[in-house]
N, C-alpha and C positions, 0 to 999 in steps of 0.2 A: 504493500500500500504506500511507502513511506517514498521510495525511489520517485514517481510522479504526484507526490504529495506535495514535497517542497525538500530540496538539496542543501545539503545542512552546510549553513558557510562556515569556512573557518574552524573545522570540525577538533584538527587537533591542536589548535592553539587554543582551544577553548577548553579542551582537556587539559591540556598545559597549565594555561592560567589558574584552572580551581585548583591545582595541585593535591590531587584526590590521595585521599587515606580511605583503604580498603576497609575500613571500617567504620565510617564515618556518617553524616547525616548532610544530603542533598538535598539541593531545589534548582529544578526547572520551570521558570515560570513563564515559559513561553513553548509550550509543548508541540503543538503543530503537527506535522508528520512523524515526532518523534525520534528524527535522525540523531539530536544529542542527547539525549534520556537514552536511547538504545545502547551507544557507544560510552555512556556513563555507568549506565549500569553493569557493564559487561565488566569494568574493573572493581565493582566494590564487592567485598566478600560479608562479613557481616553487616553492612551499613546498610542505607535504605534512601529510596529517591522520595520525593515529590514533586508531582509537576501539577502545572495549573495551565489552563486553559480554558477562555468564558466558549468559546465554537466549539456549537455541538458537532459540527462536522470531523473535530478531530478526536470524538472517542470512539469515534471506529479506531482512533490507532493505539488504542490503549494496551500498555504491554503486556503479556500474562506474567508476572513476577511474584511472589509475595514480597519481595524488595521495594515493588513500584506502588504506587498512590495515586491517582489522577484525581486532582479536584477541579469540577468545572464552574472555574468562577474565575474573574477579575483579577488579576497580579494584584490590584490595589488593595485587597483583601488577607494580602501576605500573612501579616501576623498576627490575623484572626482565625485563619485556619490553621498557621501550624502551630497553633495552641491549643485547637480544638484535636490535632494528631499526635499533642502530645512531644511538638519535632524542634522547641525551641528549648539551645540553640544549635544552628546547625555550622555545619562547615565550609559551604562553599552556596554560592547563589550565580545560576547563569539566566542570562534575558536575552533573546532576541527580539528586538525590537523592530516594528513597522508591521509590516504586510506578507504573507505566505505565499509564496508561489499558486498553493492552491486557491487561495481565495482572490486572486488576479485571476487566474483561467475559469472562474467561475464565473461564466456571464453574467448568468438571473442575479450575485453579488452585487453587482456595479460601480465594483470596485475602477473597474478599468475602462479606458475610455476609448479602445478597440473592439469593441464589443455593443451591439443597442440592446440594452435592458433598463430596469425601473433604476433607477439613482435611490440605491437605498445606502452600501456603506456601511451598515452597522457590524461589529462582529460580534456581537451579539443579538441576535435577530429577535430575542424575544422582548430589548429593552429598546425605550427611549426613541427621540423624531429619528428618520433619514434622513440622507440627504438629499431627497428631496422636499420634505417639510420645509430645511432650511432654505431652499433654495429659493421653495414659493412665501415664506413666512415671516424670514430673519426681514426686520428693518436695514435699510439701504447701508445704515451707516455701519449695522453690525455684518452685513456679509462683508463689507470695504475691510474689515478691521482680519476679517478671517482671511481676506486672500492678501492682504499684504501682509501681517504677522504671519500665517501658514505656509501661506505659497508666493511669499516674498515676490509679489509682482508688484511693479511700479505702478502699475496705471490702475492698480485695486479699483478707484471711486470710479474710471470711466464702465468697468468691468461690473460694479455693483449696480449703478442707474442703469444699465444696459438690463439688465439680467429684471429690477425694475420695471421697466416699462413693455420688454416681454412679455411678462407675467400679468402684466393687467389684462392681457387681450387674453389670454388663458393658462394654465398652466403650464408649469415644464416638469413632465415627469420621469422623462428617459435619460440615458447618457447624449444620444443624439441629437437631440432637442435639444438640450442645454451646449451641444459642441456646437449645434448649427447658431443659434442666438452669438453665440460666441468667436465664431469664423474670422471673424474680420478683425480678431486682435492678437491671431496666434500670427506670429514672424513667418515669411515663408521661408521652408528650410528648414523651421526651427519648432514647428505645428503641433511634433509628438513632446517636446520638451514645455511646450506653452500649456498644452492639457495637460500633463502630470503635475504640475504645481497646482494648478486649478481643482484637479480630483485629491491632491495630496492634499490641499488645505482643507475640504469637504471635509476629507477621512478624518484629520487629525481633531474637529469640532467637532464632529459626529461621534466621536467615541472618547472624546474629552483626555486623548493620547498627553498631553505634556503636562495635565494636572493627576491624570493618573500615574503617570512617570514619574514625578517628585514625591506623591505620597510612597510610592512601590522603595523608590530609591532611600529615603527618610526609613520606612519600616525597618529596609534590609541591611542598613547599619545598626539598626538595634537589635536585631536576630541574632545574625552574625556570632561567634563565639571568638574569640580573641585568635589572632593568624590564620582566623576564615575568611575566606576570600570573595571576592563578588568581581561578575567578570559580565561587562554588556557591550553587544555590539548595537550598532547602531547606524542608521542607513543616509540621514539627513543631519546636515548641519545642528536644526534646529532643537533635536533630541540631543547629539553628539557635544554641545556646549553644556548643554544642563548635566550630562554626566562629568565632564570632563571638571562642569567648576563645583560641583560636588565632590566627586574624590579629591579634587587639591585643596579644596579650601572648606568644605561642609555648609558651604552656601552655595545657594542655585544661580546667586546673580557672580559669585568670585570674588565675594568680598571678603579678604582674611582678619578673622578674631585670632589675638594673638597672648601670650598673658603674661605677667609683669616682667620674667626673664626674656621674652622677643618670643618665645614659644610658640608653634603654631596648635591652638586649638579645633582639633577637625579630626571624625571617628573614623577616619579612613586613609591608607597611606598608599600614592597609588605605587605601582610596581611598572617600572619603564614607561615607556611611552605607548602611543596609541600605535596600531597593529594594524597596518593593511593587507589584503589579500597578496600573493603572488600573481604573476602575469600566468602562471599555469594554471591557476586557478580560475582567471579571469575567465581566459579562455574558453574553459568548462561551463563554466557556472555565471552568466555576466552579470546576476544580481550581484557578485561578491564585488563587483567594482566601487561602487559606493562604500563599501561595509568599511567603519569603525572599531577596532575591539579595545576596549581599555579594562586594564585591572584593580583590584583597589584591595588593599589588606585590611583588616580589621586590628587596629593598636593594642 
C-alpha cells in the first residue's frame, strides 16, 4: 500500500537524527503511508511507536505490530494522547510536514490544482469549512491576508477582489473555477508555480497548519525526555522558519531569552544544520526537492 501511498523523504537521515534506542518510546506524528513508522519500527526491540494521523485514509496502512499505536487525530493533540497511552516521556519525535503524495493524487481531495474536483482541502474531512466555504465566505480583506501571508503573493488584494466579484455572480466551487476566475494572474511560464501558492495558502487556512505547528512543536519539547530528540522536515519556507527559530531560540518569532550569565534559555539544542535531500534522491522522489530536515535535542 505504502510504495504508491507516499515515498518517505529522507528516510535515513530521519532515522539518523532520532538516534533510536532499541528500547525506547517513539512518535510519528505524521503517519501517512507509513514508510517511516515501518523503517522505525523495524529497529526497536522492546520499545514501542506511536503515530498519529487525523486521515482516515491512512489507516488502511496501519501496521500489525503490538509495538505500533495508530491514533487518529490531530499532531496538535500530542500530549493529550500520549498520556492517555501512558507514553510520556518519550524518546525521539518525527513530523512530516505539509501534504502526502497520496492526498495530491487524490482528485475528489482538491488538494491539487491539476485535477477538477470540489475545493475542499481539509485533511480531515469530517471537521471544519473547505476550501471552498473560504473561498465563497472569507471577507475580501481576510482571503488578501491568506494569500499573501500563505502563498506569499504580491498582488494578494488584486487576487482577493477578483475572487470577490466572481462570486457574486455565483459560486466557485471547483478547483477549475477558481483557476479559471484566476487565469489572468498566473505569469506565463510560470502558471503551475502561481496555482501552488494559491492552493498552498487555501490548504495551510483550511487546516489551521502553522497554529497547529506551534502548538505540536510547544507540546513536543515538553514530552520529550532529556537527549530525546525531535527531528521535522518541512517543505515551505513558511513552516521551515517557525521550526528552525524554535529549536535555536524556543521562540516562534527568534527572539532569544537569555539569563543573567548570557545563557541561552530555550528546551531545545539543535544538532547541525538543516539537511537537504541529495541530487539522487531528487531525482527519484522530486517532492524531496523542497524538503527541510532539522534536529533539535532535548537539554
Amino acid at each position: 500500500m505504502m510504495s504508491n501511498y507516499h515515498v518517505p523523504v529522507m528516510l535515513n537521515e530521519c532515522l539518523e537524527g532520532l538516534n533510536i534506542n532499541p528500547g525506547g518510546t517513539f512518535v510519528d506524528v505524521t503517519f501517512g503511508g507509513g514508510g517511516h513508522s515501518r523503517a522505525l519500527l523495524e529497529r526497536l526491540d522492546t520499545g514501542r511507536l506511536i503515530a498519529f494521523d487525523q486521515d482516515d485514509d491512512a489507516q488502511a496502512n496501519a501496521l500489525d505490530d503490538p509495538k505500533f499505536t495508530l491514533v487518529n487525530h490531530n499532531f496538535r493533540f500530542l500530549k493529550r494522547f500520549l498520556r492517555y497511552e501512558n507514553a510520556i516521556p518519550v524518546d525521539g519525535i518525527l513530523a512530516d510536514l505539509g501534504i502526502s503524495s497520496h492526498q495530491i493524487d487524490e482528485p475528489e481531495r482538491g488538494f491539487a490544482h491539476r485535477f477538477d474536483a470540489a475545493l475542499d482541502m481539509r485533511m480531515n474531512r469530517q471537521a471544519g469549512p473547505s476550501a471552498a466555504d473560504l473561498v465563497n465566505d472569507y471577507p475580501e480583506e481576510e482571503l488578501q491576508r491568506v494569500f499573501r501571508w500563505y502563498g506569499e503573493l504580491y498582488n494578494a488584494r488584486s487576487i482577493a477582489s477578483t475572487i470577490g466579484a466572481a462570486r457574486a455572480k455565483g459560486p466557485i466551487n471547483t478547483t477549475m473555477e477558481l483557476k479559471s476566475v484566476l487565469h489572468r494572474y498566473a505569469p506565463r511560464g510560470k502558471e503551475n508555480q502561481f496555482y501552488s501558492q494559491v492552493f498552498q495558502a487555501l490548504r495551510i487556512e483550511v487546516n489551521g497548519e502553522l497554529d497547529v505547528l506551534k502548538e505540536f512543536l510547544t507540546q513536543a519539547a515538553e514530552v520529550l525526555a532529556p537527549g530525546g530528540r525531535l527531528v521535522v522536515m518541512s517543505y515551505h519556507s513558511l513552516e521551515d522558519r517557525l521550526v528552525k527559530n524554535f529549536m535555536q531560540t524556543g521562540d516562534f518569532e527568534g527572539k532569544e531569552d537569555r539569563d543573567l550569565y548570557g545563557n541561552r534559555n530555550r528546551p531545545l539544542e539543535p544538532v547541525g544544520k538543516a539537511i537537504k535531500a541529495s541530487n539522487a534522491e531528487i531525482e527519484i522522489n522530486s517532492r524531496a526537492r523542497s524538503a527541510r530536515l532539522r534536529i533539535a535535542e532535548k537539554k
